[in-house]
N, C-alpha and C positions, 0 to 999 in steps of 0.2 A: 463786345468780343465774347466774352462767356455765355450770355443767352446765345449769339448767334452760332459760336463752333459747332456745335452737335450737328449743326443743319450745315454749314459749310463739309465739314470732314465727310460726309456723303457723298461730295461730289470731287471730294480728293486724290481718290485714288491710292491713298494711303503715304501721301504728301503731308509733311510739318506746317502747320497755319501757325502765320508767326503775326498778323493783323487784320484785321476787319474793320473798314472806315468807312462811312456816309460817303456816295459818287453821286453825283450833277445834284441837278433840281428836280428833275421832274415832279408833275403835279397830281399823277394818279399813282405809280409803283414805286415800293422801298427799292433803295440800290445799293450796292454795298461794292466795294473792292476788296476783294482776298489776296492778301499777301503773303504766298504760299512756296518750300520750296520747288525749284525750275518754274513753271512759267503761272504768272497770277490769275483770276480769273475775276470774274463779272459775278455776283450772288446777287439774285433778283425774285423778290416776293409781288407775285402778280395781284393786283387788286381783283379778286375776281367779284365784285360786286360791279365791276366795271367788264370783265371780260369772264362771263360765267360759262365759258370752255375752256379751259387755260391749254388742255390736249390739242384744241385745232391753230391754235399760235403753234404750236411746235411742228404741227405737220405743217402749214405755212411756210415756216421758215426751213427745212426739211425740202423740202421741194423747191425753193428759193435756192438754195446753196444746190442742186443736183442741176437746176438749171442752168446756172451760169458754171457752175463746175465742165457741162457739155459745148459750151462754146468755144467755137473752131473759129471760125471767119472772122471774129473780129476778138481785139486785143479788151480783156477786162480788167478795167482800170480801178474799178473800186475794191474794198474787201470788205463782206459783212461777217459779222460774228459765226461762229458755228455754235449749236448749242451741247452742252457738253455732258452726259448720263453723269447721275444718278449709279449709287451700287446696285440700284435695284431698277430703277427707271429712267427716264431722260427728265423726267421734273418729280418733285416729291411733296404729299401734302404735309404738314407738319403736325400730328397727333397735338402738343400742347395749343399753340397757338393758330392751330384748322387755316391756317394759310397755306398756300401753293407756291413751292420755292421751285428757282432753276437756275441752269449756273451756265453761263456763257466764254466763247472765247474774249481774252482779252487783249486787243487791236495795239501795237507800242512799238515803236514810241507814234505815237497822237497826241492831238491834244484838240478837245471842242473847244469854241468860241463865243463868248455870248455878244459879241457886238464886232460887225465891218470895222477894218483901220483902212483898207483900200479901195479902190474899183474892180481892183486882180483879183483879189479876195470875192467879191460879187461875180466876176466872172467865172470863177472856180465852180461856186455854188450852181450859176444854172449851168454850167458845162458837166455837172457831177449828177444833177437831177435828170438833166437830159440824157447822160447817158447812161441813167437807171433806169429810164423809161425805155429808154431805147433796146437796152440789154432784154427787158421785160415783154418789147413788143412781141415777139415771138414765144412766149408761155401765153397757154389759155387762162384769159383772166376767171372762165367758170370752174377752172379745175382748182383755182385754189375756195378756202373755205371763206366766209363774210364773218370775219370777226368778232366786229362790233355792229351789229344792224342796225341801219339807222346813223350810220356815222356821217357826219354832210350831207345828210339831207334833211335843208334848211326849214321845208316844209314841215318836218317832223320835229322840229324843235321849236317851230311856231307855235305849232298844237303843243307843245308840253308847258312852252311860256305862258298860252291863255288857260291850260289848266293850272300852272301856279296862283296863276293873277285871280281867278276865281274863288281858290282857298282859300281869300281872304290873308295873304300870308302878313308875319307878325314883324314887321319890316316899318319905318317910320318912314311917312308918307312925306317927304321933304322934297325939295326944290332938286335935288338929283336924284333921286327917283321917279320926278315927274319927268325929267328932262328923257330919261330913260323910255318912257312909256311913250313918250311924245316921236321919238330919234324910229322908235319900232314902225308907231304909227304909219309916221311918214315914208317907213321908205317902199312899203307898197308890194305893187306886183313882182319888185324885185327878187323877192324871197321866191318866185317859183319858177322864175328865166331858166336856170342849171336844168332842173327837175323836167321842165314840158320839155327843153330841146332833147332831155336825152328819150321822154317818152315818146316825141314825136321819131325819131331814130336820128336826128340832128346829128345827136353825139353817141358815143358808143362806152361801154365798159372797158376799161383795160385792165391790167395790173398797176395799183398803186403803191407808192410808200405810204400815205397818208398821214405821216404826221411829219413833214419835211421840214421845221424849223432848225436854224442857223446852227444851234449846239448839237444835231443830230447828224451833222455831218463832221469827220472828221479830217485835221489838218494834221499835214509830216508837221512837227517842232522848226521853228523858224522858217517857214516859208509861205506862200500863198496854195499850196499843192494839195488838194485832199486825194485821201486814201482811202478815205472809208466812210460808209454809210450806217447808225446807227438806231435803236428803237422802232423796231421792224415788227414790233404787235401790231399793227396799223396797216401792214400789206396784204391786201385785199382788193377784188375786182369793185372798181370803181370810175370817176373822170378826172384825165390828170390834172382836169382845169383847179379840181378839189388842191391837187399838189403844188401848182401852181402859182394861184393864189394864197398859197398855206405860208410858200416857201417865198412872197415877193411880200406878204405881211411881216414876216419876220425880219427880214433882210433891211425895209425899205422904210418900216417904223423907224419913227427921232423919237425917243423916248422924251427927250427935254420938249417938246413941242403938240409932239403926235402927230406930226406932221408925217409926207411920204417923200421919198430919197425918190425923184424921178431919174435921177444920176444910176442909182442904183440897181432901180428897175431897169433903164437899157442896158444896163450892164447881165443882169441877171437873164434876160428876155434875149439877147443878142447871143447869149454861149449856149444858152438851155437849146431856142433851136436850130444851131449849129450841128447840136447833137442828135434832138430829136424830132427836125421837121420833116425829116423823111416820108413818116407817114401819119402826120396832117394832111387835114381838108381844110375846104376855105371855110365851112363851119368851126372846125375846132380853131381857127384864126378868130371868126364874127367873135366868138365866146370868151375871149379873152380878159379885154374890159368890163363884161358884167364879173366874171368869179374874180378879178383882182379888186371889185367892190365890194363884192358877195363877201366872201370867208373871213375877213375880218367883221363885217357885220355876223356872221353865225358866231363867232367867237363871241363878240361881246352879250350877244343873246342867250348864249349857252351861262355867260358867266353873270346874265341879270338874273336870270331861272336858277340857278344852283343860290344866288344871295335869298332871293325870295324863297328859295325851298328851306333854307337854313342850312346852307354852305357842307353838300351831303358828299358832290361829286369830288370839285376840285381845293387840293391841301390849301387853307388861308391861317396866314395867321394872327387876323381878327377876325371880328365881324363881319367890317364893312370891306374886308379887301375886295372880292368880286363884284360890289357895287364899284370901287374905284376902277379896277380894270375894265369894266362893260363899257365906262363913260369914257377910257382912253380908247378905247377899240372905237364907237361912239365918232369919236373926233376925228381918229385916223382914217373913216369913212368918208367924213366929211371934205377931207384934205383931198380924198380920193377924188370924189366930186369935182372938188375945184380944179381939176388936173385932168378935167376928164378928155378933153379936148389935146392938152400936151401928150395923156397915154396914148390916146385914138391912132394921134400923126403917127407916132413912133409904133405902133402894133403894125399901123398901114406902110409905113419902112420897111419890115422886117416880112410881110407877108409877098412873097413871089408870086409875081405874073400869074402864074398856070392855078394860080388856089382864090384868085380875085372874083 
């Protein structure tokens, strides 16, 4: 509390902070909740070794919030944060500790979720994706800024993983590490299916959320109903197949198994394009089952590179955690695999006549 006030009372307005508490998990930025008098807010320290413009996140989300602020024709059903100045600026660097603070609105009553209780719950989630996509389809995806370059695109994380594996990193060469090296080998040309279809024009850019998992959406308290859309550093022109997959990885993982919730996918896949199959093609249908195999494989790849690098990107708290998570991402690949045939039928359901 006392380190942080200085940096909070900035964004006060000349409002009482009466607490400052540790919010979610997240694995790249500090989060903090301000409990401040009238209404609390969001205190948010950007990692900019991860995001080294932290100004173009705010015109981002700036232009996010004017866009859907301008819809007429259709009803907007989610709420995203607004971001909320600074006495001097809308985000501020911190002279002691040379971080990049920003203070956001805070969404309430909500509440995020880290695990499905229902099918409703799954169908909330793609009915709330899809209709962020959907809301988004009409902003040019070139006029927002590329946050993070280089974000899901699997090919560029290939090349950073063979330049880890070349350093010789200081990593013990054991039976899951091997397994590791072995899971990449194999899985081939897959890692550039997303990337050629979108250079061939297959697929196209849109606006993304890009980092769509389960606790970044949020739920009214007691119900199946989300209101709100959350951690919006990640909205950037990109392929929603990226969101997609992002958001059917999170949703569809059994953590006790690492298995995949096919339940949960037609759940997810049945609301999302409910909302936003409007303007699909039968290619962004074809594309479906490679990124709902893709992005949990880029995951666990990002998370074997960051172990080999000596654990630089994502927070662990050992050693060995992102060698453990690479090998659950790893599995839940594989589970994908075995289902590939049950996803296929149910994608070929849900895809209409006129896109076959």
């Amino acid at each position: 509390m006392n380190r942080l006030e200085p940096i909070a009372r900035r964004f006060a307005g000349g409002r009482n902070i009466h607490a400052i508490r540790p919010l979610g998990n997240g694995l790249i930025n500090d989060t903090f909740l301000v409990e401040a008098d009238g209404d609390n807010f969001v205190l948010q320290a950007i990692n900019d070794r991860v995001f080294p413009h932290p100004e173009r996140i705010a015109e981002n989300l700036t232009a996010l919030n004017r866009h859907l602020g301008r819809q007429t024709a259709v009803e907007v059903r989610l709420r995203i944060p607004r971001l909320l100045p600074a006495a001097d600026d809308a985000q501020i660097r911190d002279r002691d500790s040379g971080r990049v603070w920003r203070a956001l609105e805070w969404i309430t009553p909500s509440e995020s979720r880290e695990r499905l209780a229902n099918l409703s719950e799954a169908g909330e989630v793609g009915a709330a994706l899809g209709h962020f996509h959907s809301l988004c389809s009409t902003l040019a995806a070139e006029t927002l800024h590329d946050t993070l370059p280089g974000f899901h695109i699997t090919p560029e994380y290939f090349r950073q993983y063979q330049a880890a594996l070349a350093q010789a990193p200081q990593v013990p060469s054991d039976p899951e590490f091997a397994s590791c090296r072995r899971f990449i080998a194999d899985f081939g040309a897959g890692i550039h299916e997303l990337e050629q279809a979108r250079q061939r024009g297959e697929l196209v850019d849109r606006v993304i959320h890009g980092d769509p998992k389960l606790n970044n959406f949020l739920f009214e308290p007691n119900s199946d109903r989300i209101i709100g859309l959350v951690d919006l550093d990640t909205v950037k022109p990109g392929l929603v197949h990226y969101d997609i997959g992002d958001c059917l990885r999170s949703c569809c993982h059994i953590p006790d198994t690492n298995g995949f919730d096919l339940q949960r996918c037609s759940a997810v896949l049945e609301h999302y394009l409910a909302e936003a199959g409007h303007f699909f093609t039968a290619a962004d249908y074809r594309y479906l089952y490679p990124a709902i195999r893709l992005i949990p494989f880029e995951l666990g790849l990002r998370f074997f590179t960051d172990y080999l690098q000596g654990n630089r990107y994502f927070k662990v708290d050992d050693a060995g955690q992102n060698l453990r998570r690479a090998l659950a991402q790893f599995e839940l690949v594989r589970d994908i695999e075995r289902q590939r045939d049950a996803i296929e039928k149910l994608i070929a359901k849900l895809t209409p006549t006129t896109a076959s």
